[in-house]
N, C-alpha and C positions, 0 to 999 in steps of 0.2 A: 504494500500500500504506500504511497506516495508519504502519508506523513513519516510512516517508519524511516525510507528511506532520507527523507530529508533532517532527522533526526541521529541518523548516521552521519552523515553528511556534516552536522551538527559539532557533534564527538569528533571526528577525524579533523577538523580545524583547530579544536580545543585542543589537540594533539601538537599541534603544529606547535606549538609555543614548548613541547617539550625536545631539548636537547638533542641531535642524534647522530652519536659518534659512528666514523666509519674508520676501519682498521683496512691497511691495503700492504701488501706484500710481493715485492717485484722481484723476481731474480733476472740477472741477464750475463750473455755466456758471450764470450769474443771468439773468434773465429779460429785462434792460432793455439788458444789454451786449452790445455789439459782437463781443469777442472770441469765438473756441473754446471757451476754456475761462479762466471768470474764474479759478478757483483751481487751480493743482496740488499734491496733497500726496505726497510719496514714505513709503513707513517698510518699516523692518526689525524685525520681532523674530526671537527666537531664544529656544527653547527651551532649559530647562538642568536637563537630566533629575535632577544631583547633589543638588536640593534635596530633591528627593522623590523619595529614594531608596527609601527603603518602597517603593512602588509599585512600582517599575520590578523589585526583587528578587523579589517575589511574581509577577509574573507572569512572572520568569525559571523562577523555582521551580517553577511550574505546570507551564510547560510541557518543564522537566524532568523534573518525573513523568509526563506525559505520553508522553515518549519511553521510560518506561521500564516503562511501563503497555503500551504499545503491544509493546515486546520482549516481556515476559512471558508475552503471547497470542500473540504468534507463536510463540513458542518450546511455549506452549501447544497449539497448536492444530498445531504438527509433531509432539509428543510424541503427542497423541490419534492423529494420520494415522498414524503408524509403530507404532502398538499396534494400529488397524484392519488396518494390514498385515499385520502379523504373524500377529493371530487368522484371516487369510484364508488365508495358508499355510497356517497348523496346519488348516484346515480341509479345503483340499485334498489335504493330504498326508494326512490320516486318512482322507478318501476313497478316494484311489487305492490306499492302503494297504488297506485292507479288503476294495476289489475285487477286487485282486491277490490277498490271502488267498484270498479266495470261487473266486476264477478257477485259480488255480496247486493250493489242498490242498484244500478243502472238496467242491468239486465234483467232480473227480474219486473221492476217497473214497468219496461218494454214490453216486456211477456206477456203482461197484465193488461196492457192497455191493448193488445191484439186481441189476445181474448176477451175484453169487453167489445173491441169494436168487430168483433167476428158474429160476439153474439148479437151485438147492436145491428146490424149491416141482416141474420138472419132473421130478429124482428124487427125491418125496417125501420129500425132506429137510426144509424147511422149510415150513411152511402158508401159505395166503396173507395171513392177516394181516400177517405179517413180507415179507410183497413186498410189500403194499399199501402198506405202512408206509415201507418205505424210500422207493419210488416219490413217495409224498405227500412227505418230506422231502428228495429231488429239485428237487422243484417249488418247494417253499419256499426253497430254499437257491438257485437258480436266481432267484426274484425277489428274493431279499433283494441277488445280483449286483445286479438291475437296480436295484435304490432303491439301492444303495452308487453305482452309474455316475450315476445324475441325482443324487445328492446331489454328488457331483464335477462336475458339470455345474452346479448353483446356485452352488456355490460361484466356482466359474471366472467365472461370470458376473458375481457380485459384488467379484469382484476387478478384473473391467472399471470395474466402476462407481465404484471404489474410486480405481484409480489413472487407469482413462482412456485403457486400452490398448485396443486390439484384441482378441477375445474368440481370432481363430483362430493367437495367438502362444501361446496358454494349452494350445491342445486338443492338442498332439501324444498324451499321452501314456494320453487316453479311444478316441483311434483304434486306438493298440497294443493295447490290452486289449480291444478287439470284436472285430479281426482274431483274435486268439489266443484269444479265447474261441468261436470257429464252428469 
């Protein structure tokens, strides 16, 4: 993950300001001589980071914004996730919600009012425009159920997609409302 690494990143600067000797060992041999090795030379240096200190502060500095650039997107980038999540709920729950409406008062209502103007229309009570009429808004209130059920249905699915679950921990509650709608 980006903050770990820039948190490394971090450390390995804070490093820099520590010492670090290097030990080096040459031999070299001439062309005419006998021995291994005509010459050995040994040497030590050692860095000493306090002289140039500039340097070594800027690139602490860096890569402390770094780590703190890095938090920011994260914390960004959860802020965004849990606002997709949210708008996924509100989505399914304005779905189911609707269904249910359509399912529990609208339809039945509709039912109701066919059947009075079925029996109204058979003792010339009412004409058949007003039965045709209800019957057509039957039908429509009947599919606008069904776009409410697949609109709950998209939804659910993008909440798969969203968080990465399993789509049939989602579905209990589009099975309840088919069964009770037959």
């Amino acid at each position: 993950n980006a903050v770990t690494l820039a948190q490394a990143k971090l450390e390995l600067a804070k490093r820099e300001w520590i010492p670090d000797p290097t030990l080096s060992v040459q031999a070299q041999r001439y062309n005419g001589a006998s021995q291994a090795a005509s010459e050995v030379a040994v040497g030590i240096s050692v860095t000493l980071p306090w002289l140039n200190g500039r340097k070594y502060r800027a690139g602490e500095k860096e890569a402390a914004s770094g780590v703190e650039a890095a938090q920011r997107a994260l914390e960004g980038a959860r802020i965004e996730a849990l606002g997709m999540l949210r708008d996924q709920f509100r989505k399914i729950e304005t779905a189911h919600h609707h269904a249910g409406l359509f399912r529990d008062s609208l339809l039945p209502a509709a039912a109701q009012t066919v059947e009075a103007n079925r029996t109204g229309y058979e003792t010339s009570k009412a004409g058949l425009l007003e039965l045709l009429m209800s019957q057509r808004n039957l039908r429509e209130l009947r599919s606008m159920l069904q776009q409410h059920l697949s609109d709950y249905q998209v939804a659910v699915a993008e909440l798969e997609a969203v968080v990465g679950a399993d789509r049939r921990d989602f579905s209990q509650p589009v099975e309840t409302i088919k069964r009770n709608q037959k």
